[in-house]
N, C-alpha and C positions, 0 to 999 in steps of 0.2 A: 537362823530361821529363814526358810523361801521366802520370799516378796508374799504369794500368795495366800497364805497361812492369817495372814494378817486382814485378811479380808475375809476368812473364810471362821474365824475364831468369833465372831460375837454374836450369833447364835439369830443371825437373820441373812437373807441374800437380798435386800433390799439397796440399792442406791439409792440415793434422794441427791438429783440434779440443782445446780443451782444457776438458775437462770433468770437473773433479778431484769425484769422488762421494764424502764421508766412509766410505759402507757396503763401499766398496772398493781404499780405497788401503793402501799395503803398512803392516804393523805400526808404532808409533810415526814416523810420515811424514807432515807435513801438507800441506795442498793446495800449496803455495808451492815445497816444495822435491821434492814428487813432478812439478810441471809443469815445475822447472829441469832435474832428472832425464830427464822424456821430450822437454822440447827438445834437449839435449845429444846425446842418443843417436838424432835424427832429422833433425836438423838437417840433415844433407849429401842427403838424400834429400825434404825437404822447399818449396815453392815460399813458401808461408807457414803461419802459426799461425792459429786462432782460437780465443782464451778466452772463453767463452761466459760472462756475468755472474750470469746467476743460479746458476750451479754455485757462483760467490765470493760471492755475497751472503746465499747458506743461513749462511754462517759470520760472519756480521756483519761489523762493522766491521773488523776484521780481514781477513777477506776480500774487504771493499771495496778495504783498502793492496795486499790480493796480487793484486788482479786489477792495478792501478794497475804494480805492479812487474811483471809479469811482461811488462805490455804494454810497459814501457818497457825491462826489461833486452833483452829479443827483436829490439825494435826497434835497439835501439844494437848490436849483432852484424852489423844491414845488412837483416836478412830482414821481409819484409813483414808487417804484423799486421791483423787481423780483428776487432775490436771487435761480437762476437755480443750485441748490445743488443735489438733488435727496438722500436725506441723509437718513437711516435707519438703525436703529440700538437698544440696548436693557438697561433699566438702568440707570447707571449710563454715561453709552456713550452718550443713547439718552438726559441726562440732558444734557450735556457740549457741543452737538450740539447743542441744542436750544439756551443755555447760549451764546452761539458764534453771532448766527443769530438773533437772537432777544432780542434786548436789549444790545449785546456784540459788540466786535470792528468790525467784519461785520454787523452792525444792520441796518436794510432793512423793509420793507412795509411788504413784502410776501416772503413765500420761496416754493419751491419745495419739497416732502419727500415722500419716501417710502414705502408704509405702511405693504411691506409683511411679516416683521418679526412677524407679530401681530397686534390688533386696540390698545391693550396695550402698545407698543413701541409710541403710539401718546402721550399719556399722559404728560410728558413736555412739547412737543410743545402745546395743549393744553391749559395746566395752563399758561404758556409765553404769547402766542396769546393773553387770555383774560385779563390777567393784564397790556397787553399793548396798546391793541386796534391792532393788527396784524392779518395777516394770514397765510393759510399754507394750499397748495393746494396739494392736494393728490394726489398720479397717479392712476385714473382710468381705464383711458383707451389710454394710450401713441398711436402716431402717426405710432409705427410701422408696419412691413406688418403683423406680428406674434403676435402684443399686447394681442391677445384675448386666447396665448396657458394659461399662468399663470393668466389673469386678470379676466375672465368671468367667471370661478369658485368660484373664491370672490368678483362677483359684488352684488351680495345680500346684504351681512355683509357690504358693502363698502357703498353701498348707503344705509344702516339705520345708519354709520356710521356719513355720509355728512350732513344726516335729521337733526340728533340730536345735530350739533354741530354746529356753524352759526362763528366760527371761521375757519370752513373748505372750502377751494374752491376742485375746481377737475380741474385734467389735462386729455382735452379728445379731441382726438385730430380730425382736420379736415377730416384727409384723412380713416376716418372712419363712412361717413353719416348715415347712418342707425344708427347704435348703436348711435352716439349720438342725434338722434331725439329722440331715447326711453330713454336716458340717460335723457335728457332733460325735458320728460314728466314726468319722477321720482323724478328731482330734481329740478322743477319750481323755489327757491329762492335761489338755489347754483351759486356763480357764478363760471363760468368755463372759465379755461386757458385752449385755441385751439390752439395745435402746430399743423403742418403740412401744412400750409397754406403758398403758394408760391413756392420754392424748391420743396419739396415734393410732390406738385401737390393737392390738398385739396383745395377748394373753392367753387367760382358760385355761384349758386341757393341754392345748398344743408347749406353751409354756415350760411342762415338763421334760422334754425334749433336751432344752439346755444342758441340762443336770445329770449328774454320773453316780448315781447312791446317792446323791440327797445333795452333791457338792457340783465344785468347778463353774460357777456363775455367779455375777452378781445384776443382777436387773434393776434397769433405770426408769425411776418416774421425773419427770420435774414439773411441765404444768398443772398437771393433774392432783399433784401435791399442793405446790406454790401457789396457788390462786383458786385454792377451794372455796373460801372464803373473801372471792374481792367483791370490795364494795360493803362490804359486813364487820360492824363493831368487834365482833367477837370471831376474827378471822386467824386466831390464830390456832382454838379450839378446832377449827372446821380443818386447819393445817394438820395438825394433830390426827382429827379422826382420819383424814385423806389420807395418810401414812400411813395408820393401822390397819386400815381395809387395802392396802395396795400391798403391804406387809405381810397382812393374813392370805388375802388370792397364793402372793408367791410362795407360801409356804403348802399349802393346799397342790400347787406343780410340783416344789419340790421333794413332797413325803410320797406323790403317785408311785 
């Protein structure tokens, strides 16, 4: 089965990020069991997860094991995982990240990765990817306000990159419609990971843009999820409904 298929089979395009913030998670509740928390209560309405690392690695080494667990309790439920690394690097480094995320003691669905050191710094992820059935989404064109100072100079290289390599996704993100309708039109059988959707302000109509018949996207919420409810007894309900209405919008882009 493609890598993609997996993310595309449970009948939503919803990511739900996980970005456990200490400044905000519910009284005595650490990152590990406030992320078990909003899997559980999203899970049916979710396509996959993504734990973002450096949210677990503000906590140390500890939150190095919770990112490790959460990625592998999620995954053993069946549901697709997202490894938010943003890794790049050259060599012998870029082996022993892949070696870690694919196949190794973080081993995960997809991951996040860099590509500006070079399309040469892909090449383990690459070879990883295809002997496991994996992916590895590339940053395109990130959600920022500024993504386009360093990205749009290498969007050329970057999308014959994507074309030719069907172990690639892209990260491109909502709150930039225009570019990714033409991102879109270039890359008709990429699928792409949409950050900026929620928080960030990225949706609506333009939203549907992503999407090719109905597929090839999975769209990321996480604070707007994760902290529907902070400060509120019954915050895990308001987690819940935060899901459903982020779930329902992306389905409303996705049937346009």
């Amino acid at each position: 089965m493609n890598w993609t298929a997996g993310f595309q089979a449970r009948g939503s395009a919803l990511c739900v990020g996980l970005d456990p913030d200490p400044t905000r998670l519910p009284a005595d509740m650490g990152a590990l069991d406030f992320c078990r928390a909003v899997v559980e209560v999203t899970a049916d309405v979710a396509a996959c997860f993504k734990p973002n690392a450096g949210f677990f690695e503000q906590f140390g080494p500890d939150g190095v094991r919770d990112f490790a667990t959460v990625i592998a309790e999620i995954r053993r439920e069946g549901i697709p995982v997202i490894a938010d690394i943003k890794r790049g690097d050259i060599g012998s480094t870029a082996e022993a990240y892949a070696s870690a995320y694919l196949g190794g003691p973080f081993d995960t669905d997809a991951v996040t990765v860099n590509p500006s050191l070079g399309l040469g710094t892909l090449d383990p992820w690459r070879r990883r990817a295809r002997e496991l059935d994996r992916g590895v989404f590339l940053l395109l064109r990130t959600s920022n306000e500024d993504a386009a100072v360093f990205q749009a100079p290498a969007e050329a290289a970057m999308i014959e990159a994507l074309r030719d390599e069907p172990a690639f996704g892209a990260v491109v993100g909502a709150t930039h419609p225009q570019a990714m309708a033409e991102l879109r039109k270039a890359l008709p059988e990429t699928l792409f990971l949409v950050p900026g959707f929620g928080a960030q302000g990225g949706g609506g109509a333009d939203l549907a843009a992503c999407f090719t018949g109905g597929a090839g996207a999975v769209v990321n919420s996480s604070r707007a999820i994760l902290y529907a409810g902070e400060g509120q007894d019954d915050w895990k309900d308001a987690v819940r409904a935060a899901a459903r209405a982020a779930h329902d919008e992306i389905e409303k882009a996705r049937k346009r």
